[in-house]
Structure formats: C-alpha cells, structure tokens
C-alpha positions in Angstrom: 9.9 1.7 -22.7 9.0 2.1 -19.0 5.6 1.8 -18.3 4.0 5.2 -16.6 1.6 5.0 -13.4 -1.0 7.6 -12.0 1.0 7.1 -8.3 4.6 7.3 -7.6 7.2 6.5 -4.7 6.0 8.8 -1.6 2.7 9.8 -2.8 -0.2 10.2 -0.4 -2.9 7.8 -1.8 -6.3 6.4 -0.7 -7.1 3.0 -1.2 -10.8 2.2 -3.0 -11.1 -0.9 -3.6 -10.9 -4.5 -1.9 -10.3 -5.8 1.1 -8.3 -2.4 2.7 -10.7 -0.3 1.0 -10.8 3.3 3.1 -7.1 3.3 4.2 -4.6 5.6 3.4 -1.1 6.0 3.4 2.2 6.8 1.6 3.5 4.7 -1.6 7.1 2.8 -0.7 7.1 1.0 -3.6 6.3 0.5 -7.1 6.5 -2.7 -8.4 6.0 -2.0 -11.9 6.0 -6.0 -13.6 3.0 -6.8 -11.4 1.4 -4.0 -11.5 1.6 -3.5 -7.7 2.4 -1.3 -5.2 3.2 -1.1 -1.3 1.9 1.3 1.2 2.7 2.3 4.7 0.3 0.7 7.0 -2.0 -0.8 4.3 -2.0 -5.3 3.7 0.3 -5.9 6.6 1.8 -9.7 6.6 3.2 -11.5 8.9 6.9 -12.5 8.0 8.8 -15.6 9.9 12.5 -14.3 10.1 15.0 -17.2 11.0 17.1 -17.0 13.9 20.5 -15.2 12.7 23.4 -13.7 14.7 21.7 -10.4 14.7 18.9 -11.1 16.2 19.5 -14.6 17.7 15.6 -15.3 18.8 14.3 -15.0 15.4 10.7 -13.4 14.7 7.4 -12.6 13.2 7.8 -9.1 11.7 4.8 -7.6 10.5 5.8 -6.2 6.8 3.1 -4.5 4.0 1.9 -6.8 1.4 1.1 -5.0 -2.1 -1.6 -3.9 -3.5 -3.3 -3.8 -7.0 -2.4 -0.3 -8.2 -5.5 0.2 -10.0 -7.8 0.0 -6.1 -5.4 3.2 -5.4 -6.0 6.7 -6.1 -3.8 9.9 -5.0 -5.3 11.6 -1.6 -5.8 14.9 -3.3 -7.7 13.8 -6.3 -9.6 11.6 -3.9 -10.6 14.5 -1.6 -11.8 16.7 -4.4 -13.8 13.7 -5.9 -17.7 12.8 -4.4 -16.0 9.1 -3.5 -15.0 10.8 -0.6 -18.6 11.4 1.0 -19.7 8.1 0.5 -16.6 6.1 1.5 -16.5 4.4 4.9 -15.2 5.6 7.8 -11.8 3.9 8.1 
C-alpha cells in the first residue's frame, strides 16, 4: 500500500524547519522511499554536467536538492496558523 503525505506534486508549501526555514515554493517532486520532497527554488545544488554533443562546454547547473517532508507545511494551512507571525522574514 502506497504510503499517503500531507503535500502533493504542485502544492504551494512553506518550509519550517532547517537550514531553508522561511522559504516557499511549489512541490516537483515526491520522493516517497525517502521520505523527501523537492521544491522550486528551495536547497539549490550545484550539479557538474559533463561535456556532451549538446552542449559541448559542459556546466554547473544549479538543480533543487530535497527536503525532509516533515520541515514542510501547505502555504494555506501555514497562513491561517500563528507560525506565520513569528517566522522570519525570508
């Protein structure tokens, strides 16, 4: 049986915990074994990508990283909660 998440794919969610804490953005991914997820604009890596015929200089694309689904919470549940008065401005 599938396991069931408080966030799904293109949800609007807050994060409010850890290192990103304050930042919001819109859920890409689930990735449901780890018990992670990936949000626009939130844990951005750096990612060497090896020269190839399409792009023939190679590069460091910038790509998000995931993060812990339990330090997310949806935008509108955190908006209507008192977390949102005492979070940092981010």
């Amino acid at each position: 049986m599938a396991q069931k998440f408080h966030i799904k794919r293109g949800d609007l969610v807050v994060v409010i915990a850890g290192s990103h804490k304050g930042k919001s953005g819109k859920v890409l991914e689930i990735l449901a074994p780890k018990l992670r997820a990936r949000v626009e604009g939130v844990a951005m890596i750096k990612k060497h990508v090896k020269k190839s015929e399409k792009n023939p200089q190679g590069a460091i694309s910038e790509l998000e990283g995931s993060v812990a689904i339990s330090n997310l919470m949806l935008q509108s549940v955190f908006d209507a909660s008192k977390r949102k008065k005492a979070a940092p401005a981010a």
